[in-house]
C-alpha positions, -999 to +999 in steps of 0.1 A: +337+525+470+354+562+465+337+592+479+352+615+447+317+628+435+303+636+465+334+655+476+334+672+445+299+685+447+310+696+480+333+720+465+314+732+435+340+716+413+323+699+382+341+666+362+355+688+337+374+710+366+386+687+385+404+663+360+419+693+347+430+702+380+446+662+382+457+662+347+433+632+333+404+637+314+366+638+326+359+605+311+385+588+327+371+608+362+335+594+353+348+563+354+361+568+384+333+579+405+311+557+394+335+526+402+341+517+363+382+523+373+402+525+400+429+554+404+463+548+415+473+557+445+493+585+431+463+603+415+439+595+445+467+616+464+463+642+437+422+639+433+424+646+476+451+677+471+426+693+444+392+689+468+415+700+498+404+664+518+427+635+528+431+604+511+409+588+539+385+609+540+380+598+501+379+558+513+342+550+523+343+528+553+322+494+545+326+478+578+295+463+579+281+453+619+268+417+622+249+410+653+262+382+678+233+353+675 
């Protein structure tokens, strides 16, 4: 799962703004966030360039903890 939206908020950027910045259209960016569509790597480069944030700081760690029984 992407942190995009939350990132976005973040910067005050709305949908619209930012897939303008990336060149794709909000649509496809709804998508996006809310884990309809995965970018490629390229554009997750370019979605992290436009919300000034790295590429990992975009991946949300799911390393879950399971308790030794």
């Amino acid at each position: 799962m992407l942190k995009i939206k939350k990132a976005r908020k973040k910067v005050g950027l709305t949908q619209l703004q930012l897939a303008k910045k990336v060149g794709i259209n909000r649509e496809y960016l709804s998508r996006i966030e809310n884990n309809h569509s995965n970018p490629s790597l390229e554009l997750l480069r370019e979605i992290a360039n436009a919300l000034e944030v790295s590429v990992k700081d975009l991946i949300e760690d799911e390393i879950v903890s399971i308790p030794y029984r």
